[in-house]
Structures are given as C-alpha cells and as structure tokens.
C-alpha positions in Angstrom: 0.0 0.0 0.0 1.1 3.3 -1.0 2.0 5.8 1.7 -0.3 8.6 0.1 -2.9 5.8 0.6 -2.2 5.0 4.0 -2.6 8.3 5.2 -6.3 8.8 3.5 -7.0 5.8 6.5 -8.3 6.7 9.8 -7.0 4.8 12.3 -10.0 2.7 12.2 -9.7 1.7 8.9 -5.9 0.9 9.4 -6.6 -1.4 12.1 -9.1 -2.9 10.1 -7.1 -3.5 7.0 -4.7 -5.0 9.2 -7.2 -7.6 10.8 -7.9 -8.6 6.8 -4.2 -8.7 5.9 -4.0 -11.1 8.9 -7.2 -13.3 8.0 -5.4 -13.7 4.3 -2.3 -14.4 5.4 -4.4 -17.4 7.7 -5.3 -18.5 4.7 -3.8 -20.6 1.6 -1.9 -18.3 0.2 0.6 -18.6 -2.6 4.3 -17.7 -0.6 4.8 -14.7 -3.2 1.6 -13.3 -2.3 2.6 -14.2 1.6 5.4 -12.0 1.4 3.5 -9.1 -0.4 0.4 -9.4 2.5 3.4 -9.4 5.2 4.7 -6.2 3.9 1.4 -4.3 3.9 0.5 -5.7 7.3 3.8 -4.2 8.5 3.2 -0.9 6.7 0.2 -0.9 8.1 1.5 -1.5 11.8 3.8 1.2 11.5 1.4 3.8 10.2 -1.6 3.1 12.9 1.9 3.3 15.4 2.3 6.6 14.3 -1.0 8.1 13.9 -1.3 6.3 18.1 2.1 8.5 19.3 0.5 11.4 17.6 -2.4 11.4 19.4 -0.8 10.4 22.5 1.6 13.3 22.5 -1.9 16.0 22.1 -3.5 14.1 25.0 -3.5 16.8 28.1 -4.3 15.1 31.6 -6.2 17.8 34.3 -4.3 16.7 37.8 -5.7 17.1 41.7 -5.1 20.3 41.6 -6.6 21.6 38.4 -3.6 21.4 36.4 -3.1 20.5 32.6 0.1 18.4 32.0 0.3 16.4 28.8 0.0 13.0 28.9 3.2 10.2 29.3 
C-alpha cells in the first residue's frame, strides 16, 4: 500500500485492514503473495503506530489540583 494511501485511513480503517491482511495471510496463500500481505501488514502496523504516538503526544491530563500536563 502506497503511503499517500495510507494516510487517507483513519486509524480505524488501518486497524481494520490489518485484521484482513491477517485473516489472508491465515489462509492458503501462494508464498509470493505471503510475502506481499506481510509487507502491507507491516506498513500498516507502522502507520496506525504513528498516527497512536500522535495522538498520545496531544492528550492533556487535568491533575488534583486543576492542572493540565500532557500525557506520558
């Protein structure tokens, strides 16, 4: 999968693709095809690891005392 196509994905969708990239590879598939399905799992894995530090980095946490601190 083409990066400009993996960042059209919402996370959703990423996670998604990767849950039928995993059901193929469960599958008989030929060991060409096997190898292709890896890759785009793995692409796939990195991207939804990015777009999930992203988020985490814009997540503010309010503490006892009405403070905001981002989140870690």
């Amino acid at each position: 999968m083409k990066k400009e196509e993996l960042e059209k994905l919402t996370l959703e969708e990423a996670f998604e693709k990767v849950d039928q990239t995993l059901e193929a590879l469960s599958g008989d598939v030929a060991l060409e095809k096997s190898f292709e399905l890896y890759k785009e799992g793995i692409d796939l894995l990195k991207y939804c690891d990015e777009k999930i530090k992203g988020v985490e980095g814009q997540i503010m946490i309010m503490n006892e005392e009405g403070e905001i601190n981002e989140f870690q």
